[in-house]
N, C-alpha and C positions, 0 to 999 in steps of 0.2 A: 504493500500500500504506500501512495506517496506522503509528503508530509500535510497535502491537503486535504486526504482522507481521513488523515488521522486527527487534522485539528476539527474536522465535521464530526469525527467521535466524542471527540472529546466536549466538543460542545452542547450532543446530545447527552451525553453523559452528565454532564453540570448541570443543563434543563431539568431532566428527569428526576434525577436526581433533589433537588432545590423543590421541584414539585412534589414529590415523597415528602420531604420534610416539613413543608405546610399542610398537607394533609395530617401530618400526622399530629402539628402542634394545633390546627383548627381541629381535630377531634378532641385532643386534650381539653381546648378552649370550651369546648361544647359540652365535655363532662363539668368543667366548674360550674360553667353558667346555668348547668341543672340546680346544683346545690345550690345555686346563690338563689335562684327564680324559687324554689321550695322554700327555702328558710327564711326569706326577703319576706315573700308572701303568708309564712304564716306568723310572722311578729306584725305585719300590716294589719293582718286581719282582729287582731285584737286591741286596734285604736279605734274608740270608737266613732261615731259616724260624724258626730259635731265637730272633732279635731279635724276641719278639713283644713288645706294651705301647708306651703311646702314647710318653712321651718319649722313651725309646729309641729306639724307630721314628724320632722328627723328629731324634735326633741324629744317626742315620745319614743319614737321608735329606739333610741340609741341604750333610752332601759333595757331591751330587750335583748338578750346572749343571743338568741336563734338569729337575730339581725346583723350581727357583727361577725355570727359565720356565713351569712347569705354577703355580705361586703367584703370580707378577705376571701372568699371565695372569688366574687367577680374581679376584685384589683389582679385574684392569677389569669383568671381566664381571659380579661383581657391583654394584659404582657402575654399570654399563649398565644391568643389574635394577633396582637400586633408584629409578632416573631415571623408567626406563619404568615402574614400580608410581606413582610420584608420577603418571604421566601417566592409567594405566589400571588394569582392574581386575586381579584374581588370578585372573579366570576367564577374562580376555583377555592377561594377559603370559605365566602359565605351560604353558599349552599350549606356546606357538608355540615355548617353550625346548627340547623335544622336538626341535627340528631342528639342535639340536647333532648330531646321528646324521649329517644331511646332509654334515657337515666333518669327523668323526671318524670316518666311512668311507672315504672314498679320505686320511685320513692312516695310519688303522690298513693298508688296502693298502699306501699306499706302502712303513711301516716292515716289513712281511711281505715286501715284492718281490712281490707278486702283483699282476693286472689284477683290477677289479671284474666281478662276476658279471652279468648278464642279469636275474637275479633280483633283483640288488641296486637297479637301476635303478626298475624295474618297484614295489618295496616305496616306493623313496624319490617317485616320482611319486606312489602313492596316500598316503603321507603329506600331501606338499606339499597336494593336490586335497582330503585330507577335510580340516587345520586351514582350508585359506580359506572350504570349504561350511560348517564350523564355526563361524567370526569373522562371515561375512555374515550366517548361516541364523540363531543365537544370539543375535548382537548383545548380548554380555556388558558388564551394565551394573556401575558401581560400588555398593559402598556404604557403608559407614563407614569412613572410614579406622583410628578406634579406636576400643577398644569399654572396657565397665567390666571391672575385675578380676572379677566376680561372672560376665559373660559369659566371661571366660577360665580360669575356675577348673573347668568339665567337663572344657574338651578338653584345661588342661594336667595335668587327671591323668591322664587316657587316654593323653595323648602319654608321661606317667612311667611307667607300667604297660609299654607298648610297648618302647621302652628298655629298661629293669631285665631284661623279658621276652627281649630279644636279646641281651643281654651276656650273661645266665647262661647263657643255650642255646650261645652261641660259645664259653665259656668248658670249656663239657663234651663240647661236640660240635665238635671240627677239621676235620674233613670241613664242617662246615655254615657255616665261621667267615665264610667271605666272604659267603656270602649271608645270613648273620644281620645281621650289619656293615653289609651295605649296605642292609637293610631302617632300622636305625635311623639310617642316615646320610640315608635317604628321609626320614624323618619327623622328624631335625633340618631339616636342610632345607627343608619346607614349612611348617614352624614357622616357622624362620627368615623366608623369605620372608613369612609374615604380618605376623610382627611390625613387618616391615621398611614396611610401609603407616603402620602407628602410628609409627615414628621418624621415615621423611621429613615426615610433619604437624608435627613437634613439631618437626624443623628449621625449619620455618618461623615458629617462635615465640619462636624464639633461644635460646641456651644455655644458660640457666637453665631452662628448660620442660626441653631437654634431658635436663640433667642430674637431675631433680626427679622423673622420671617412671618407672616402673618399668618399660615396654618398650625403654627403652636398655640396662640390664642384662640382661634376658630376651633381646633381640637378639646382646649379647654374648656370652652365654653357650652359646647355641642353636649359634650359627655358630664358635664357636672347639671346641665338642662333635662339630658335624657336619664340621667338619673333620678331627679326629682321627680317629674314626671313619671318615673315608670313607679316610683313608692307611692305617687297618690293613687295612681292606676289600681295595686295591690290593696290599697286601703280601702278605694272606690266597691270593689268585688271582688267576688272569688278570682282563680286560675281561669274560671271557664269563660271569664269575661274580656280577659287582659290578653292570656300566654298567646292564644290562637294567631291573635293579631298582631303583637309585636313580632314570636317567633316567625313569621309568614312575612309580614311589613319588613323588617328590619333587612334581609339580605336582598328583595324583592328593590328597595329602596337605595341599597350600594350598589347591587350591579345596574340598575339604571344608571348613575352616577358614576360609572365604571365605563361604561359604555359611551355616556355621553361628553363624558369630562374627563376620562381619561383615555381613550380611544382601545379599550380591550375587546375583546371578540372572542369568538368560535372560532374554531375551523370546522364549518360543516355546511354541505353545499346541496343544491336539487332538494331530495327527497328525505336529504337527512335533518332538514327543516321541522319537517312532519313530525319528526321522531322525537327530537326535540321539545317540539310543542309537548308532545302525550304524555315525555317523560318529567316536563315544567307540572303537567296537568295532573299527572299523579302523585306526585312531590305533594304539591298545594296541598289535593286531597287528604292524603296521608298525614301529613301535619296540623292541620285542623282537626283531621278525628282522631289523633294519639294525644293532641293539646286539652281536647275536651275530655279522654277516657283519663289523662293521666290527675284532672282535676276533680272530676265528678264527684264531690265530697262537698258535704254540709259546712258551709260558712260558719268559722267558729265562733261563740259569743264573747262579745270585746269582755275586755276586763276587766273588771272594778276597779273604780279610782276612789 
């Protein structure tokens, strides 16, 4: 072989490679963020309903031990995310997050006392089967890890409209609040996650790059926003009202963002379009009914103060 065959090895080598490795820290990531979504949610659910608004919410909440493991939970899961975004792209780490369902399913049994259903088995297999026909058939490549302010100035007023748009409607509508809540905790969230491609680049140009650049603020901001919001979300209702929609919004919302701001792609062409769609369509599925079997448990009664 010449030395041009070998440096194409070599390169595939490094690809593949690098994409193994985010897989494997976006699954890690997807194990924490189960813990954190169980344990977050059931110290929420025992404030009671008056304590609504974010700092309130967290001063309540920070009594609670279940809380502070559902929070050092997420701070790994996201360094795991953010590991795995340095290694791959936002249309190959945030699917596979979706399999947080897989660990927050037989946790949300266990905390029920109930055995998992027939059904529930049966969803979590065609998960599993369409992200891998997904990751092989797609072959999700990267592509900028940062883009110009001018690239980011559509989607971040779309993402502001969206917000403004779900606070107001939770704010008049109680019945709607968790599910509003957790539509903009979706779309902090996969904001978030964008961003988060732009800052591990700029870690790697030192602290000054850093600190000089305007996605470390926007990272900040995004994630201490989708934070709060996702603990009113939890406070708001049970799992069956919140998980569905962030867990489904959140990755749905980076690779648009991925796609559109940072110029990533498939490789899959003609008819493997189709296949794609079926395996986007079963994904969905699958994760809205593992979201609702892993929560289907009676809201606990707040606590006495």
């Amino acid at each position: 072989m010449t030395a041009d065959h070998w440096d194409v090895v070599a390169r595939f080598g490094r690809h593949h490679g690098a994409a193994g490795l985010a897989m494997v820290l976006a699954l890690l990531a997807a194990v924490l963020f189960a813990v954190a979504s169980v344990a977050q949610q059931r110290a929420a659910s025992t404030v009671p309903d008056d304590d609504l608004g974010g700092l309130r919410l967290i001063r309540a909440l920070v009594r609670h031990p279940s809380w502070w493991v559902g929070t050092l939970s997420d701070v790994g899961a996201y360094a795991a995310q953010a590991a795995a975004l340095g290694f791959g792209s936002l249309l190959l780490v945030q699917p596979l997050l979706v399999t947080t369902l897989l660990v927050a399913l037989p946790l949300g049994a266990r905390w029920a006392g109930r055995r998992l259903r027939r059904a529930d088995w049966w969803w979590a297999v065609l998960l599993v089967v369409a992200l891998a026909v997904f990751v092989v058939v797609g072959e999700p490549t990267a592509g900028r890890d940062r883009a110009s302010p001018a690239h980011w100035l559509p989607a971040g007023v779309v993402v502001g409209v969206v917000l403004v748009c779900c606070l107001v409607g939770a704010s008049r509508h109680r019945g709607a609040r968790a599910a509003l809540m957790a539509v903009a905790t979706a779309v902090a969230y996969g904001f978030t996650a964008a961003l988060t491609k732009g800052v591990v680049d700029l870690l790697g140009h030192g602290p000054v790059a850093l600190v000089t650049h305007w996605e470390t603020y926007g990272l900040v901001i995004a994630a201490v926003g989708g934070t709060l919001l996702q603990q009113n979300a939890f406070q708001a209702g049970d799992l069956a009202a919140s998980l569905p929609i962030v867990t489904v919004g959140e990755p749905v919302v980076a690779v648009v963002l991925g796609v559109a701001v940072l110029d990533e792609h498939l490789r899959v062409h003609g008819a493997q379009w189709l296949l794609i769609g079926v395996l986007v369509t079963a994904m969905v599925l699958a994760t809205v009914a593992l979201s609702r079997s892993a929560v289907d448990v009676p809201r606990p009664h707040a606590a006495p103060r």
